[in-house]
C-alpha positions in Angstrom: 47.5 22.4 9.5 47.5 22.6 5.9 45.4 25.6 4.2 42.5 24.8 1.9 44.1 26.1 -0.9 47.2 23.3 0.2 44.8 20.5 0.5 43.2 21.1 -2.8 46.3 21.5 -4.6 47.8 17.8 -3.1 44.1 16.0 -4.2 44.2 17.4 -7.5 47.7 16.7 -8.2 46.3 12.9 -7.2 43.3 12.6 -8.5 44.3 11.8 -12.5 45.8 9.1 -11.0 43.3 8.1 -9.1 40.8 7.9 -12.1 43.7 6.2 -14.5 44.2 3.5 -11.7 40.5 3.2 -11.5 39.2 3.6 -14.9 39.5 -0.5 -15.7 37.8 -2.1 -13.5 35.4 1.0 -13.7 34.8 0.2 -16.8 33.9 -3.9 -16.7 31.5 -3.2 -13.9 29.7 0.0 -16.3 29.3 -3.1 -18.5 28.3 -5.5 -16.7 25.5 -3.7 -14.9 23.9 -2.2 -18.3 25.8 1.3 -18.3 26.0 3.2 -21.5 28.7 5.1 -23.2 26.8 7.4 -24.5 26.0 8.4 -21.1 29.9 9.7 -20.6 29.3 13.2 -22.0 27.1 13.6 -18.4 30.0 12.5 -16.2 32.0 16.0 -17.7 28.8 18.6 -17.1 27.7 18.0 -21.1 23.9 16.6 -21.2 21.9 16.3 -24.6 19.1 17.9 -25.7 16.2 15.6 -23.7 18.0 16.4 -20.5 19.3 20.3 -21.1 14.9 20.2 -22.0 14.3 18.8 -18.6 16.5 20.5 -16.6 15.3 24.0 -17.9 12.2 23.4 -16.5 12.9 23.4 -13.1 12.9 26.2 -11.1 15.5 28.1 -11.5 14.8 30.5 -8.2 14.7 27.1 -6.3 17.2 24.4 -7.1 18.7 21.4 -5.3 21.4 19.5 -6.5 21.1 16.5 -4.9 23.8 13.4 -4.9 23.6 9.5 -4.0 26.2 7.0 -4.9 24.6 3.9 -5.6 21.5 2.1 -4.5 21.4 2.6 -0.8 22.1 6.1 -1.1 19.3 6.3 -3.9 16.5 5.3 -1.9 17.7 8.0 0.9 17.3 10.7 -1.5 13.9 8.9 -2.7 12.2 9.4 0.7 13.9 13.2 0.9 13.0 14.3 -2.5 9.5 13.5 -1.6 9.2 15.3 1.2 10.9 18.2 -0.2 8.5 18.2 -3.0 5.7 17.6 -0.3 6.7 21.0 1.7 7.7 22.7 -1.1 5.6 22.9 -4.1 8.1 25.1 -6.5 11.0 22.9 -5.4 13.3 21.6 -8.2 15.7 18.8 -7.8 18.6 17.7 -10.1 19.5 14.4 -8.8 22.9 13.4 -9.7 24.1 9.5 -9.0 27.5 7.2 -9.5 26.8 3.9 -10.4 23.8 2.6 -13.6 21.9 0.4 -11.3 21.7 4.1 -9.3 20.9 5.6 -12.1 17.9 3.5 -13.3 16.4 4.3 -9.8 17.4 8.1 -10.2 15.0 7.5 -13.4 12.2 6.0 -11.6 12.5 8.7 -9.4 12.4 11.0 -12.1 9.1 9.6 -13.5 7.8 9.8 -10.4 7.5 13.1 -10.2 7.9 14.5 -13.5 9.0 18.2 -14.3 10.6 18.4 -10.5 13.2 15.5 -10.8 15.6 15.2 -13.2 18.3 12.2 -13.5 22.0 12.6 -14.1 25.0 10.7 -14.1 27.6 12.7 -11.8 30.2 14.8 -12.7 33.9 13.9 -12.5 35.4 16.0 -9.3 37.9 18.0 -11.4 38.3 21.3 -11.5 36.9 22.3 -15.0 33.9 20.1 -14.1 33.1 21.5 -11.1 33.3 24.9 -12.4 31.5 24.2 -15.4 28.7 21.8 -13.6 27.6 24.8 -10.6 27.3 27.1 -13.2 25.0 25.6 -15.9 22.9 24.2 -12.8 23.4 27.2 -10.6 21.7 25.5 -7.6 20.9 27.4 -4.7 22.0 24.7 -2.3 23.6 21.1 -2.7 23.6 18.0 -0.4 25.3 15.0 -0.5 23.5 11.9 0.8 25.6 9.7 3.7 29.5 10.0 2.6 31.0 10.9 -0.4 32.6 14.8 -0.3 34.4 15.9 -3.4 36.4 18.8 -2.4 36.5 21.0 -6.2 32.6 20.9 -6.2 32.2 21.7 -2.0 35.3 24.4 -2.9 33.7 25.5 -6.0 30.5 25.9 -4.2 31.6 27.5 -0.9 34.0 30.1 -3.1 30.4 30.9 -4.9 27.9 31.6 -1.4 26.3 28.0 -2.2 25.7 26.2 0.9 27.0 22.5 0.7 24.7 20.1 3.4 26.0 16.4 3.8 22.5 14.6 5.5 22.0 11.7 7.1 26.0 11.5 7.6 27.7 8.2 7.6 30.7 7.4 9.2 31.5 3.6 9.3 34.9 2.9 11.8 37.1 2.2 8.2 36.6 5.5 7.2 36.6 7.1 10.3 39.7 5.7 10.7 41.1 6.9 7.4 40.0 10.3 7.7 41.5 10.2 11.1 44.8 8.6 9.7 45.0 11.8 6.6 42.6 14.6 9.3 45.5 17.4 8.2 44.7 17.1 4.7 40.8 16.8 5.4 39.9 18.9 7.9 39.8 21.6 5.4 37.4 20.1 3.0 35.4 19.0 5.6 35.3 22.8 7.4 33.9 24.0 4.2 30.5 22.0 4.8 27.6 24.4 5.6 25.7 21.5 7.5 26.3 17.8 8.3 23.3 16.3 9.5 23.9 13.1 11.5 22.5 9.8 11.9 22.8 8.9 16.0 23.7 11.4 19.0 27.1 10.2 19.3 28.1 10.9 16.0 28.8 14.6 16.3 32.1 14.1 18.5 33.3 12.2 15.3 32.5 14.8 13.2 34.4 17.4 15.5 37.1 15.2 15.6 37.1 15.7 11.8 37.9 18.9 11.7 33.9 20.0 11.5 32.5 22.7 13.7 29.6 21.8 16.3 27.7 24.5 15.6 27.4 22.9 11.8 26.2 19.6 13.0 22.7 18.3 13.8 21.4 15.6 14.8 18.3 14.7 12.6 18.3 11.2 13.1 18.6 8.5 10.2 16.5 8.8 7.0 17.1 5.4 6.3 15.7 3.7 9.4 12.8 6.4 9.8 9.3 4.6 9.1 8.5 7.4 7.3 8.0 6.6 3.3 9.4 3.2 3.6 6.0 1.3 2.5 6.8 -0.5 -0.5 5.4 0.0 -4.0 1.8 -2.3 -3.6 1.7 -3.1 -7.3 5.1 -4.7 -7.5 4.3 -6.7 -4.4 1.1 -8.1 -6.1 3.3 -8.7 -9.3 5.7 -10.7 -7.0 2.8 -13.1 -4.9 1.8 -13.9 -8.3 5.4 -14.6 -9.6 6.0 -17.0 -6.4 2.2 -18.4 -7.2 3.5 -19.4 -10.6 6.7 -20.8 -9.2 5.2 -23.0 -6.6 6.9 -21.0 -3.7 3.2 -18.8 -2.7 1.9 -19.7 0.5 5.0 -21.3 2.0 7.0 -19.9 4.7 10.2 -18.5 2.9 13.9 -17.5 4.2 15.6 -14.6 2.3 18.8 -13.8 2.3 19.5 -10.4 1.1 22.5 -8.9 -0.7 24.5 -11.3 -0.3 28.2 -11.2 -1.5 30.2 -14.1 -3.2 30.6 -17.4 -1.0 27.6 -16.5 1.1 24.6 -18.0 -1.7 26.4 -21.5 -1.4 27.0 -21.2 2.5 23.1 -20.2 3.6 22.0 -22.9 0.4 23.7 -25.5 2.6 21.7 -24.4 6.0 18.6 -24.3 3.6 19.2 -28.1 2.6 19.2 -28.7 6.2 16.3 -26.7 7.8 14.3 -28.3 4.5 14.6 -31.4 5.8 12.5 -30.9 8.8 10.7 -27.9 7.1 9.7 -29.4 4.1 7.3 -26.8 2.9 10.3 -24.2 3.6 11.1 -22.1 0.2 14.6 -19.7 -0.7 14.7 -16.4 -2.2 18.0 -15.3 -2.5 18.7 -11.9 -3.8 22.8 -10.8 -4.4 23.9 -7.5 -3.7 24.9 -7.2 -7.5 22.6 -9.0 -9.7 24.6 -9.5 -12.5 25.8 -12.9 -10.4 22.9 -14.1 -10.6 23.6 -16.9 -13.2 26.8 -17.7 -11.3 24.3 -18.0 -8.0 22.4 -20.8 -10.2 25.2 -22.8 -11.2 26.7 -22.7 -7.4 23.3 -23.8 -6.3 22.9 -26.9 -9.0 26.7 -28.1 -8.2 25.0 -28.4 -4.7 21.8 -30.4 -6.3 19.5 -27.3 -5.6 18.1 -26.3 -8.4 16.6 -22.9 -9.1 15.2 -20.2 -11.0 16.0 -17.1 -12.2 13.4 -14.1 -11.4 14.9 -12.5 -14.7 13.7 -14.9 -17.0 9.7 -15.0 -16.4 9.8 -18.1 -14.6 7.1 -20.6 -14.0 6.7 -24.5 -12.9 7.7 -25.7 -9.4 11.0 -24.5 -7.6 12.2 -24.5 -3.4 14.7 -21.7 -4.8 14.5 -18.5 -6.3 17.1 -15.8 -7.5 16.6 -12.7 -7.1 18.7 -11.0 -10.2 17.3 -7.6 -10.7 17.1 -4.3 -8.9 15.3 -1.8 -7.3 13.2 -4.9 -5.7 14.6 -6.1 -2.0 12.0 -3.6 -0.3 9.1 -5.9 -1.8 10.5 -8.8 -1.6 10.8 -8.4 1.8 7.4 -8.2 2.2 6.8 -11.1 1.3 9.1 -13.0 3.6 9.1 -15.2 6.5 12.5 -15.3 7.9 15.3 -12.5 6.2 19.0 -13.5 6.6 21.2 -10.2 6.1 24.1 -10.6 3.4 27.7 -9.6 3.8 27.6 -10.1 7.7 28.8 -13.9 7.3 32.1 -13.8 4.8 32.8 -10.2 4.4 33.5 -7.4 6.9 31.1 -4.3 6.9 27.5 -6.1 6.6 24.1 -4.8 4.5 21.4 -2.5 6.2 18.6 -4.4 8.2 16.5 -1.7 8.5 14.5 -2.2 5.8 13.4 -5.6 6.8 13.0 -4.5 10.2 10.1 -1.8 9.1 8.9 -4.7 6.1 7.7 -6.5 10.0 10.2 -9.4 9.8 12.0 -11.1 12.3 16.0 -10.5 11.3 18.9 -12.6 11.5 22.6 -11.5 10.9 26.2 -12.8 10.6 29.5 -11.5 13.1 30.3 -9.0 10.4 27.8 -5.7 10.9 30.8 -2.9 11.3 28.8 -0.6 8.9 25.9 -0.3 10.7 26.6 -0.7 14.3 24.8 1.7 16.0 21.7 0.2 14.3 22.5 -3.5 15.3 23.2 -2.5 18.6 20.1 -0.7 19.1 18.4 -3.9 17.5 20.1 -6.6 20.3 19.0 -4.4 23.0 15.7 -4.3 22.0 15.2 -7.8 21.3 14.8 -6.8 17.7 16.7 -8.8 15.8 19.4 -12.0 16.2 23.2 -11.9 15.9 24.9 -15.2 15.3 28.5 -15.6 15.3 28.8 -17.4 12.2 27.0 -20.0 10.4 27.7 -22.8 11.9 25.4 -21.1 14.3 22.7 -20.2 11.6 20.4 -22.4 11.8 20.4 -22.9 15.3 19.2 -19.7 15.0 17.0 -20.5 12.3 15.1 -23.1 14.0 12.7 -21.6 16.9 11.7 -18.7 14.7 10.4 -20.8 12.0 8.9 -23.4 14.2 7.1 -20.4 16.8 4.9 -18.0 14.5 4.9 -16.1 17.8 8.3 -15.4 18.3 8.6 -14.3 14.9 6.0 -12.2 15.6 7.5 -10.6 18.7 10.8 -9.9 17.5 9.7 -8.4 14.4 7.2 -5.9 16.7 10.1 -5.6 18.5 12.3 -4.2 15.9 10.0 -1.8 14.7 9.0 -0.3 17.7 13.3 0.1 18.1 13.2 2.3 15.1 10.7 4.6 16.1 13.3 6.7 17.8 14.3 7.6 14.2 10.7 8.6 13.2 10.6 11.8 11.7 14.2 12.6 10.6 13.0 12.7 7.2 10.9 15.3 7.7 13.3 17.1 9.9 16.0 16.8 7.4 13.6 18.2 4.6 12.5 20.8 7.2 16.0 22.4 7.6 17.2 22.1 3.8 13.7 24.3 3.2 14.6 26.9 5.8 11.6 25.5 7.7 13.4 24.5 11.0 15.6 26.6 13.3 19.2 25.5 13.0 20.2 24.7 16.7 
């Protein structure tokens, strides 16, 4: 098998590449979804004076660096950071994040707990970076929410007696099978992890497979699906019933499809047009995994002769239809939902998360396509906690008895929370071992 040093030298031979092939297209979506090129200096370790200010002071004694991609990954590290800060009071946390719309929640986060948090844009994973990023930050310990590993920071890191945790570990079969297809070159990087802290019991063969040691994973259960923090923010909800009060849509029984992906708004309009015609009082709030579509979403749904409005431009006067283009927001809209139809399950492979619908009490309803989250949907079906159609000709089929019996509704959605209690408590077990609270099994 190839030797660390081996490994390293091969990535970092490919990675300019990598970042030339990728820079384009990396740079139209920083456009589109508000990012700012002043904000470039962060991605090479150089921060101005507001954050060098905020930074310094943190605890120095007691620092976590702490990464999340995007959005998903974000609102992991939300319900960890606060019960990190929860069990310990002198914790610091430097919370570094990929993608603006990430980074916007990274700064609520911040807010949220001011002169413990502190926002960053992540570094680039070259060597210089790495080197340069660990030692202005000199963190006692970092983690690495669900997936992403960059081997110069883990290397950099490990070569410096800095522990490197990767929690509630995702592994979806496309990149198990990837790291399967290069495990020589991997395996390495991946032996270099202090902890990995899984999702579900079966995941740790996986991770041996991998190349990681079973005495460095633990199962801790999924931070994501444990109940645990996942109540929404009350204000925004009240900010939203009046929203769909001055809209027309408050008080009606409404479907929601959520994070959807292009093809799907049009697709689950047309099974809206149909259910309304027996469910005339029924309303649609559709929400699109980028928001930036949302204009596009309206003109798809007009060339259909549904007519909407846009939740980014203050609206008001009577509507069936609703688009959801901002952020940060799915959790409370969800709340306020009858029926939620999951995106990205129907016309693209891999699927959205359903847990946080399942825990907002609301009976869920899927597409074929949920490959990145199957242990979750398959603890769901067995518990009667949610529905799996096999595409959407089969929607609203579906659709039907659940918005016609209040009572079914009500009994899958009990159904699907009381499923997700076997993940209760993982955020507080995670938080618990990153401390040095928990014994290490």
């Amino acid at each position: 098998m190839p030797s660390r040093r081996l490994s390293l030298a091969l990535y970092n031979a490919l990675l300019p590449l990598g970042l030339l092939f990728m820079a384009p297209a990396a740079l139209v979506k920083m456009r589109r979804r508000q990012g700012r090129w002043q904000d470039f200096g962060q991605r090479l370790g150089f921060w101005d004076v507001a954050k060098r200010t905020a930074l310094a002071s943190l605890p120095p004694e007691n620092l976590i660096w702490m990464h999340a991609v995007s959005v998903g990954e974000v609102g992991v590290a939300r319900k960890l950071i606060a019960e990190l800060l929860n069990q310990s009071p002198r914790q610091g946390i430097a919370l570094t994040v990929t993608t603006p719309t990430g980074y916007r929640l990274a700064g609520e986060i911040e807010q949220t707990f001011p002169g413990r948090v502190v926002a960053l844009y992540s570094p680039l994973d070259l060597p210089w970076v790495a080197r340069r990023m660990i030692s202005e930050l000199r963190p006692r310990r970092i983690v690495l929410v669900e997936a992403e590993v960059w081997p110069n920071i883990v290397a950099q890191a490990t070569g410096e007696g800095i522990p490197v945790t990767l929690v509630n570990a995702r592994l979806s079969p496309r990149s198990e099978a990837r790291y399967r297809k290069f495990r020589r070159l991997i395996s390495p990087v991946f032996q270099m992890l202090d902890r990995v802290c899984v999702q579900e019991p079966e995941d740790v063969e996986r991770w041996i497979a991998l190349g990681v040691d079973r005495d460095r994973i633990t199962f801790t259960g999924s931070i994501k699906y444990d109940p645990q923090g996942s109540d929404p923010d009350a204000d925004q909800v009240r900010r939203f019933e009046l929203l769909l009060q001055n809209v027309g849509l408050a008080g009606r029984p409404l479907l929601l499809a959520a994070s959807t992906h292009p093809g799907e708004e049009s697709e689950l309009a047309r099974v809206f047009q149909s259910l309304a015609a027996r469910h005339p009082s029924l309303g649609l709030l559709i929400v699109p995994r980028h928001y930036e579509r949302g204009a596009g979403v309206q003109a798809e749904l007009l060339a259909l002769g549904l007519p909407s409005l846009l939740r980014s431009r203050d609206p008001s006067g009577g509507t069936d239809v609703l688009v959801i283009d901002s952020t940060g927001e799915l959790k409370a809209w969800q709340q306020l939902a009858t029926i939620v139809v999951i995106g990205k399950s129907f016309l693209a492979e891999g699927g959205q998360n359903p847990a946080e619908a399942v825990m907002a009490g609301k009976p869920v309803v899927f597409g074929p396509h949920m490959e990145n989250f199957a242990p979750l949907v398959a603890l769901l079906l067995g518990s009667g906690g949610a529905v799996q159609v096999s595409g959407l000709q089969e929607l609203q089929p579906a659709l039907e008895p659940l918005l016609a019996d209040p009572a079914k509704r009500d009994a899958q959605a009990q159904a699907g929370r009381a499923a997700l209690m076997r993940h209760q408590g993982a955020t507080r077990r995670t938080a618990a071992l990153l401390s040095g609270r928990a014994p290490i099994p």
